[in-house]
KEKE-3310 file (N, C-alpha, C; in steps of 0.2 Angstrom, whole numbers, plus 5000, padded with zeros to 4 digits):
npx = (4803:4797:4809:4819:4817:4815:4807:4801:4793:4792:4793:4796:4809:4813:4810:4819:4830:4834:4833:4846:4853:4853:4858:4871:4878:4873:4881:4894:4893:4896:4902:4914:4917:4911:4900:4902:4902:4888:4881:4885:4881:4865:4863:4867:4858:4844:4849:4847:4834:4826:4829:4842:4855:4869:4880:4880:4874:4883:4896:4887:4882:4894:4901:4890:4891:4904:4904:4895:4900:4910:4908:4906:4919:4930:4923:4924:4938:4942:4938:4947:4966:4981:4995:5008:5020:5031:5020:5017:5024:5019:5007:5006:5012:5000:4990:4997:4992:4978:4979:4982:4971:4964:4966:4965:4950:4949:4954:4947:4935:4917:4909:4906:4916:4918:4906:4912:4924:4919:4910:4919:4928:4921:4915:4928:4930:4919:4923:4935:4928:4926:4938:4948:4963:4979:4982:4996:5010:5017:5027:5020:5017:5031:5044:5043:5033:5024:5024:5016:5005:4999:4998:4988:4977:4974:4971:4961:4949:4946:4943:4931:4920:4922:4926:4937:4939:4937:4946:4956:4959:4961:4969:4981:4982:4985:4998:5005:5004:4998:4980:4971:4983:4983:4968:4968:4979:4970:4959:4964:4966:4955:4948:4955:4954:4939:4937:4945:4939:4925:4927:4933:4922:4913:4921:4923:4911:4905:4900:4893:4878:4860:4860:4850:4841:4846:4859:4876:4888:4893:4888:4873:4863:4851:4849:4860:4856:4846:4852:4865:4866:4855:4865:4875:4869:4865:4876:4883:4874:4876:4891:4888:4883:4887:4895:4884:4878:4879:4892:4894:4882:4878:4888:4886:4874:4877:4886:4876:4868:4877:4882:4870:4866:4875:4875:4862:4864:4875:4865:4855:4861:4865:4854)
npy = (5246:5262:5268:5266:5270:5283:5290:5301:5300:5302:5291:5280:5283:5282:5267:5264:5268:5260:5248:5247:5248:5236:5228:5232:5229:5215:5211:5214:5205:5194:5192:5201:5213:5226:5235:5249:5252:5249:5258:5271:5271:5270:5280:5289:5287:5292:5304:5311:5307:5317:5326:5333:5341:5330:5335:5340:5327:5316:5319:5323:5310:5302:5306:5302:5291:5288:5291:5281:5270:5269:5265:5251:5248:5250:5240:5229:5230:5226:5215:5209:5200:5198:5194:5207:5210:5214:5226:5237:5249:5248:5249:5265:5272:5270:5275:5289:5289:5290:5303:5311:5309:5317:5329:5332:5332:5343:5352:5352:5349:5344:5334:5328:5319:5311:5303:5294:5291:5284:5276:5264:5261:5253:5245:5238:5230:5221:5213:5209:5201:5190:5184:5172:5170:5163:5155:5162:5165:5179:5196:5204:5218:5226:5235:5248:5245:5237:5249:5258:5249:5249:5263:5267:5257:5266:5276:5278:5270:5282:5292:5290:5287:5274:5260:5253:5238:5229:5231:5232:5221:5210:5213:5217:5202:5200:5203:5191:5193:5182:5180:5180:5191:5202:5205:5210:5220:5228:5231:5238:5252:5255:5260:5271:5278:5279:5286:5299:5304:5306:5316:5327:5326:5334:5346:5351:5353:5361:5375:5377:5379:5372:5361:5344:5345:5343:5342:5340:5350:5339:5327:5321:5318:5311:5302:5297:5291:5282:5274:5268:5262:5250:5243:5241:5232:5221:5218:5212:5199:5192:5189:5183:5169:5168:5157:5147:5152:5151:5160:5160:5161:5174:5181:5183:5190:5202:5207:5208:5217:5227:5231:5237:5245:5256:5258:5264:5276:5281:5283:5293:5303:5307:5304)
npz = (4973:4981:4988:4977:4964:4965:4974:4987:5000:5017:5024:5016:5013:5024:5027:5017:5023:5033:5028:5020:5031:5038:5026:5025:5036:5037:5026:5029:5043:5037:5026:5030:5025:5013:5020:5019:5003:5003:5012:5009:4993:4995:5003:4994:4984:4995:4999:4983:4982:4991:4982:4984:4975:4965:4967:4982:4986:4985:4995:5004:5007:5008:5020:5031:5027:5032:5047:5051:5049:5059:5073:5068:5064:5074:5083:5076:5073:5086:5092:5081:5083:5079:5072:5072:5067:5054:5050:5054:5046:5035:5038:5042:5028:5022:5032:5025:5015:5016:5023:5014:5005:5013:5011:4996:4995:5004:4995:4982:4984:4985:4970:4957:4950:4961:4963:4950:4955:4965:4959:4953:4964:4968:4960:4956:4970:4970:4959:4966:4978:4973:4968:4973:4984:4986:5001:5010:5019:5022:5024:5018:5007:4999:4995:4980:4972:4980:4992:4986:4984:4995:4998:4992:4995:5008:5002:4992:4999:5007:4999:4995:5003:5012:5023:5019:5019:5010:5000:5003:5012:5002:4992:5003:5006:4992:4988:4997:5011:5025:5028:5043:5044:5037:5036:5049:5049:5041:5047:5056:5047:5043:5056:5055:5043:5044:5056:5051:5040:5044:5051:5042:5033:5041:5045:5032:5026:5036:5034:5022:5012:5010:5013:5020:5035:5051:5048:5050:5045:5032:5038:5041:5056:5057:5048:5051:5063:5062:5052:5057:5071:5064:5056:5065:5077:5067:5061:5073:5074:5063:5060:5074:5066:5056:5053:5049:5037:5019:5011:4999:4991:4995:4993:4980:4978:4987:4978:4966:4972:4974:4962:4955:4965:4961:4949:4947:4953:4946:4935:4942:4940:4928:4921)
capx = (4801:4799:4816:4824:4815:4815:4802:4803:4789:4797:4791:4798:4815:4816:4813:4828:4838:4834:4836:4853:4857:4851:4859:4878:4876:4873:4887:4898:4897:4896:4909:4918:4917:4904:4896:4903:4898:4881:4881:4887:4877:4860:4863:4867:4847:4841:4849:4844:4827:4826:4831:4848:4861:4874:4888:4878:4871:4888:4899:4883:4881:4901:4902:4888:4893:4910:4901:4891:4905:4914:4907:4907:4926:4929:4922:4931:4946:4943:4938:4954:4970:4983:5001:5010:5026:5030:5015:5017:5028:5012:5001:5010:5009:4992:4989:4999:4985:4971:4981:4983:4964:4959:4970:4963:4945:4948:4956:4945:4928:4913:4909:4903:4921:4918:4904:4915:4927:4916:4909:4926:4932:4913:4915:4935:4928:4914:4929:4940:4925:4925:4944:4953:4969:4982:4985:5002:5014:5023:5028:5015:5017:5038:5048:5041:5025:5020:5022:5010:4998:4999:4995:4982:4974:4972:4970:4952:4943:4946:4940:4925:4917:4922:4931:4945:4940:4933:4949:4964:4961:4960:4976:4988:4985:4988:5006:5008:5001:4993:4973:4971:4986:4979:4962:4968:4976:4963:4954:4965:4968:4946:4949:4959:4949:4932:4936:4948:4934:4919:4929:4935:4915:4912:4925:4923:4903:4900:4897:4888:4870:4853:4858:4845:4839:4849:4864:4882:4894:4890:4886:4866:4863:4845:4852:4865:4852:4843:4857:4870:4861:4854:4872:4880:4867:4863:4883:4885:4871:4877:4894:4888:4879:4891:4897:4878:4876:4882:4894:4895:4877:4878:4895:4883:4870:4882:4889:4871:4866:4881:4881:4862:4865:4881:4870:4855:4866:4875:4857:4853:4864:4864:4846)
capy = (5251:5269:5271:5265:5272:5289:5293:5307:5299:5301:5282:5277:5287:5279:5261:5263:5268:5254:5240:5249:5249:5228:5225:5234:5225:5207:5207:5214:5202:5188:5192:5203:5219:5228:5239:5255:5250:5248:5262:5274:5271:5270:5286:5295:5290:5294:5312:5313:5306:5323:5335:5337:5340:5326:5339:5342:5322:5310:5322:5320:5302:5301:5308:5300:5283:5287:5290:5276:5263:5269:5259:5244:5248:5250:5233:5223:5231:5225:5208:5204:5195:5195:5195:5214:5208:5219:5228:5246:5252:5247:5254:5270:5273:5269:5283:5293:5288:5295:5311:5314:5310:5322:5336:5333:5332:5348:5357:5351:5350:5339:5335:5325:5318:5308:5299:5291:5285:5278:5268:5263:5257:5248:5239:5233:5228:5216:5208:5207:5196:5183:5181:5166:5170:5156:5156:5162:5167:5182:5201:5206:5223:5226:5239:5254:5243:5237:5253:5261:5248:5253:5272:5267:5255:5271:5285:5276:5270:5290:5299:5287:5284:5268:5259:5250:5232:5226:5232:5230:5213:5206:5217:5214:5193:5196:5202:5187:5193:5180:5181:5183:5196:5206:5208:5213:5226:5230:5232:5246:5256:5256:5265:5278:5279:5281:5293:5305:5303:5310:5325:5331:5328:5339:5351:5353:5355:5366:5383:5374:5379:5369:5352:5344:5347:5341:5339:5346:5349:5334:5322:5320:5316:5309:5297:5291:5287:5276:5265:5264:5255:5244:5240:5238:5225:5216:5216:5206:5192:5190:5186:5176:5164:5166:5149:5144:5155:5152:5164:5160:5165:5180:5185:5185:5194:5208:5210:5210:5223:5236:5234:5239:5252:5260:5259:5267:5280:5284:5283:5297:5308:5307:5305)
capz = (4978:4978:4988:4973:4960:4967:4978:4993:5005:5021:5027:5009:5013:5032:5026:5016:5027:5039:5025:5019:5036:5038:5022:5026:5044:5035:5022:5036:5046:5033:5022:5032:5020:5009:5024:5015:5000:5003:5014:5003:4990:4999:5006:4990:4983:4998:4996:4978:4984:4998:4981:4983:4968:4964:4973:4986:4988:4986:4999:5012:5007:5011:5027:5034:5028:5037:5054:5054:5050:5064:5075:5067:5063:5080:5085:5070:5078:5095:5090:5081:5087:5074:5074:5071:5063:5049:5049:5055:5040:5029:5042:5042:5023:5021:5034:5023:5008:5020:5024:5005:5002:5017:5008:4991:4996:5006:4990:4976:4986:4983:4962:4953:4952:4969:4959:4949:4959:4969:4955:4950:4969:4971:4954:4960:4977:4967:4956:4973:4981:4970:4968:4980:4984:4990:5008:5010:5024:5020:5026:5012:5001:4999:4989:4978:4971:4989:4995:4981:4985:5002:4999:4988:4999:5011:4998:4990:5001:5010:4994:4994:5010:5014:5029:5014:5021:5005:4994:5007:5015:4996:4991:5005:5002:4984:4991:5002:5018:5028:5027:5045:5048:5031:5040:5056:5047:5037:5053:5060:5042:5045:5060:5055:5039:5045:5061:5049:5036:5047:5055:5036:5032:5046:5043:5025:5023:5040:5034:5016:5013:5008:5015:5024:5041:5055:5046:5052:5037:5027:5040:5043:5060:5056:5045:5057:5072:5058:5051:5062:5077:5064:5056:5071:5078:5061:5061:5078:5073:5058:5063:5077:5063:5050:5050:5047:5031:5014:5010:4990:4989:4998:4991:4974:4981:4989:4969:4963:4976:4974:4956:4953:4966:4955:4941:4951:4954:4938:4930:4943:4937:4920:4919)
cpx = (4803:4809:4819:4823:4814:4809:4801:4800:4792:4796:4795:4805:4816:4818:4818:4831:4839:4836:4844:4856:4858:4855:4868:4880:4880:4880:4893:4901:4898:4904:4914:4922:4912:4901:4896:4902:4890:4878:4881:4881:4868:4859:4864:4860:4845:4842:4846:4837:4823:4826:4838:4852:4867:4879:4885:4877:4878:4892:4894:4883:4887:4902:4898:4890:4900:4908:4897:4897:4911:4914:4909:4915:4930:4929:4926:4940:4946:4944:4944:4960:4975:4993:5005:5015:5025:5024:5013:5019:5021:5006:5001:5009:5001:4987:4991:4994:4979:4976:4979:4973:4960:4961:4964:4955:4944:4952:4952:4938:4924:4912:4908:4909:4920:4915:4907:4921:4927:4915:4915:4930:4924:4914:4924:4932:4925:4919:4930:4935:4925:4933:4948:4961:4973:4983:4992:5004:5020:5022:5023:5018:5027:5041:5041:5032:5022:5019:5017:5006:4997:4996:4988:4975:4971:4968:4960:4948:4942:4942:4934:4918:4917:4929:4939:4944:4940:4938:4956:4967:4963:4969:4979:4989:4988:4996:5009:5005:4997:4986:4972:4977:4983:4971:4964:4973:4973:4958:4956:4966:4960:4945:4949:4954:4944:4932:4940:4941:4927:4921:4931:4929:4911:4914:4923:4914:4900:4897:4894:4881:4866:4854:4853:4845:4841:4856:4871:4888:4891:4889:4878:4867:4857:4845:4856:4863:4850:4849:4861:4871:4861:4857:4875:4878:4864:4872:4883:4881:4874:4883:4894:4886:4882:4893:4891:4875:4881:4885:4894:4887:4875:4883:4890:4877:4871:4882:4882:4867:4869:4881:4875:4862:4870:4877:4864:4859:4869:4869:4856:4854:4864:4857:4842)
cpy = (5258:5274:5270:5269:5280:5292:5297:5305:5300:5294:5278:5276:5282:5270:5260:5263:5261:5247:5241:5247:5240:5225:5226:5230:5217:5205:5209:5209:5196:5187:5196:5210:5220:5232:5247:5258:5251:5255:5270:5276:5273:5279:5292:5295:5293:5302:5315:5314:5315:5329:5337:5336:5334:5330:5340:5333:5317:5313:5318:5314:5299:5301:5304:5294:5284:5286:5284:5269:5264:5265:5251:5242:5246:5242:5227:5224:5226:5218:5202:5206:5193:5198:5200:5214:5211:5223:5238:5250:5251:5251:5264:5274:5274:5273:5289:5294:5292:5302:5314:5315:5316:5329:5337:5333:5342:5352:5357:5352:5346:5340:5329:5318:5311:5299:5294:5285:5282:5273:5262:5258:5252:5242:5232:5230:5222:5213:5207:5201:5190:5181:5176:5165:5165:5162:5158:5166:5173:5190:5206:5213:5224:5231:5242:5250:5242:5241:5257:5259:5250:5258:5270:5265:5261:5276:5283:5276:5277:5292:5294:5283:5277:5264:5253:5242:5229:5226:5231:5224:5209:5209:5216:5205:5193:5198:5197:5189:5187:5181:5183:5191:5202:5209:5208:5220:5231:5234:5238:5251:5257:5262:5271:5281:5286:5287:5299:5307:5307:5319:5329:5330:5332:5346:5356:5355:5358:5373:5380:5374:5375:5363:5352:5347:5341:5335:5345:5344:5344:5328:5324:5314:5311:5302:5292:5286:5283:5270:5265:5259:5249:5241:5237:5231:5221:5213:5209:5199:5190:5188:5183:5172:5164:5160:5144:5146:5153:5157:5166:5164:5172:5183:5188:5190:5201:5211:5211:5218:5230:5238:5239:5247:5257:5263:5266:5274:5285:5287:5291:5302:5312:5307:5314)
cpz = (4976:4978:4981:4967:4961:4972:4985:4999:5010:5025:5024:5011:5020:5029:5022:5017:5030:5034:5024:5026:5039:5032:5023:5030:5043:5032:5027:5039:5045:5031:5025:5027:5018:5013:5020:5009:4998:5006:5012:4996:4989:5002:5002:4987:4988:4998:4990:4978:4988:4991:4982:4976:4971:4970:4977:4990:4991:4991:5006:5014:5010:5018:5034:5036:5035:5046:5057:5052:5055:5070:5074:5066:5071:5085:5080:5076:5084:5096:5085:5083:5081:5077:5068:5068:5057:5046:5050:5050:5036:5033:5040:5034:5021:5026:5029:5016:5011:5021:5019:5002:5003:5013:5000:4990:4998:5000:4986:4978:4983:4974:4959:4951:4956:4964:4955:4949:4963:4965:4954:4955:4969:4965:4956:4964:4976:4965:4962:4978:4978:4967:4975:4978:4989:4996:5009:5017:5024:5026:5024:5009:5003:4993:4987:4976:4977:4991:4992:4981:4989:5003:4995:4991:5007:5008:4995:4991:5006:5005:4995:4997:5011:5018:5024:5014:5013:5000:4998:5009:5007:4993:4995:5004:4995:4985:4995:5009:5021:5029:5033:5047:5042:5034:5048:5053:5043:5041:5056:5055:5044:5050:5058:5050:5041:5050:5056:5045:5038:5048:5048:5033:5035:5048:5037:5022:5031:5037:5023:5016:5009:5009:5021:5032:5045:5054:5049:5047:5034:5031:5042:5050:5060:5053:5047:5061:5067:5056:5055:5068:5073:5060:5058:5073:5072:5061:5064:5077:5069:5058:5066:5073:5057:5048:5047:5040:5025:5010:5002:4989:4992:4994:4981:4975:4983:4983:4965:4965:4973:4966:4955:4958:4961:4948:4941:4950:4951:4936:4933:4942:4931:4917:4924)
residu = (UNK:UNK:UNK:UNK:UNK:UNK:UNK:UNK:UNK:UNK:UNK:UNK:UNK:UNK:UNK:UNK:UNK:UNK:UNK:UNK:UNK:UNK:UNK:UNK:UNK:UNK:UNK:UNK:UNK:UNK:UNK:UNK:UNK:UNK:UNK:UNK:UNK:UNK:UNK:UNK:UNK:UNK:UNK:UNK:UNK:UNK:UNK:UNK:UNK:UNK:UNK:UNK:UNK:UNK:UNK:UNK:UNK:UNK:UNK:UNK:UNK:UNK:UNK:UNK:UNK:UNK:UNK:UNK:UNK:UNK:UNK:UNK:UNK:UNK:UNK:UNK:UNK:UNK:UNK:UNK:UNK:UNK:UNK:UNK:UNK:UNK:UNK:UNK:UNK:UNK:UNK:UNK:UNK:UNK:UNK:UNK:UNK:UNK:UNK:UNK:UNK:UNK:UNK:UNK:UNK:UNK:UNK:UNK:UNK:UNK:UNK:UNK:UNK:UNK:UNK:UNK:UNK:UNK:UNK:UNK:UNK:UNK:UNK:UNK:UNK:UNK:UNK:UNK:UNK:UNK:UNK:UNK:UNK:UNK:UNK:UNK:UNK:UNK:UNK:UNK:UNK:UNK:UNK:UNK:UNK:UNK:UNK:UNK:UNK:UNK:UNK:UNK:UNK:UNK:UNK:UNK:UNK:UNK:UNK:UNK:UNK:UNK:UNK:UNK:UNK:UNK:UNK:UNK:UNK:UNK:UNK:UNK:UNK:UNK:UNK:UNK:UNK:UNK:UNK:UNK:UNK:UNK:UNK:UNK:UNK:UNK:UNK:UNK:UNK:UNK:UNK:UNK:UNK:UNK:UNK:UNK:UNK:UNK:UNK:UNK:UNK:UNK:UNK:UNK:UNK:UNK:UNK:UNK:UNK:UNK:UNK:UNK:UNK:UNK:UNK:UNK:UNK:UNK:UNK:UNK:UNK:UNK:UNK:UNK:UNK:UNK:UNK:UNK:UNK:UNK:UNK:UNK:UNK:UNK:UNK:UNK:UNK:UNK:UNK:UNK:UNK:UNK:UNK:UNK:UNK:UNK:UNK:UNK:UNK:UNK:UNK:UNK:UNK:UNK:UNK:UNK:UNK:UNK:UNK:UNK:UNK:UNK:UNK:UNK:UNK:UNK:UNK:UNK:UNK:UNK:UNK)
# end
């Protein structure tokens, strides 16, 4: 399709958004990750597709994503039910990782950089789906390494527009954490995330010139109204009828998707 291959139509450029926004939604609320991922990415062709520079495209593509997984962050939270036992101290850190990001964002400024490290946590996130970690019952992350996953688990998915689901819940089980209490809090580091995430998108690209039209700092509001509605309700189906989907084949499909997008997106740089 044109979107992928670069093309500016504005029809081209919408259908885009609306499948990125159907395909975030899906693995959402299949697997329970991947939204920011897809999001992210999808949002940075579409900028390059419009004309913008790398430094100007991954920034907007970041911000936006953050605003539209708010939502869906939002609802994950609500909808889990997990038991809080040793959890705030890890919570607490992993704020401390988003603090750190928001700083270092607001010192160094959008770059090419960004790019990078997104590919970097996109490619981790693919491994981390296809890893099965034992069931276990523990406190999860403990002492200096635990708490450096902890910050890390915060710090990444901030620099990189993404709500952390994808790379946190697989991380604190590999510490022992129990699978639900790891995604419940996975669910509220997302929160904190995605809303710190928007306003230092919105803070840090207001007075920035030649982004598109009806953009505020680097969130595009045009792009919001597009996917984030159909994120949100592709999310809720897709969770109701998860038990009916096959998640192996999707969990392959999610890795085929984000890779190719990653790819796409290097390419676009460099080409």
């Amino acid at each position: 399709m044109e979107f992928f291959s670069g093309g500016n139509d504005l029809g081209t450029l919408g259908l885009g958004l609306l499948m990125a926004g159907a395909a975030a939604g899906l693995f959402s609320g299949v697997l329970g990750r991947g939204a920011g991922l897809i999001l992210v990415s999808a949002l940075f062709l579409v900028a390059r597709s419009a004309g913008l520079t790398p430094e100007r495209a991954i920034p907007l593509a970041i911000g936006t994503s953050f605003l539209s997984l708010l939502p869906l962050t939002l609802s994950t939270l609500a909808a889990q039910k997990f038991e809080r036992a040793g959890t705030r101290g890890l919570l607490g850190t992993m704020v401390a990782g988003v603090a750190a990001a928001a700083a270092i964002l607001a010192a160094a400024g959008p770059g090419a950089w960004q790019i990078a490290v997104f590919a970097g946590a996109a490619l981790l996130a693919v491994v981390l789906t296809f890893v099965r970690w034992d069931e276990r019952t523990g406190p999860g992350p403990r002492g200096v390494a635990g708490g450096a996953t902890a910050f890390v688990c915060g710090l990444l998915p901030a620099l990189t527009g993404l709500s952390g689901a994808a790379l946190t819940t697989p991380a604190l089980m590999q510490w022992g954490m129990a699978r639900k209490q790891a995604a419940g809090l996975a669910a509220e580091i997302a929160v904190v995330i995605t809303a710190t995430g928007a306003v230092v998108a919105l803070a840090s690209g207001w007075n920035v010139h030649g982004l598109p039209q009806y953009s505020y700092g680097y969130i595009n509001l045009l792009a919001f109204g597009v996917v984030a509605p159909v994120a949100f309700g592709t999310n809720l189906i897709a969770a109701h009828y998860a038990d009916m989907l096959e998640a192996r084949k999707l969990r392959v499909l999610f890795a085929a998707f984000v890779v190719f997008s990653v790819v796409r997106m290097v390419w676009s740089v460099a080409g």
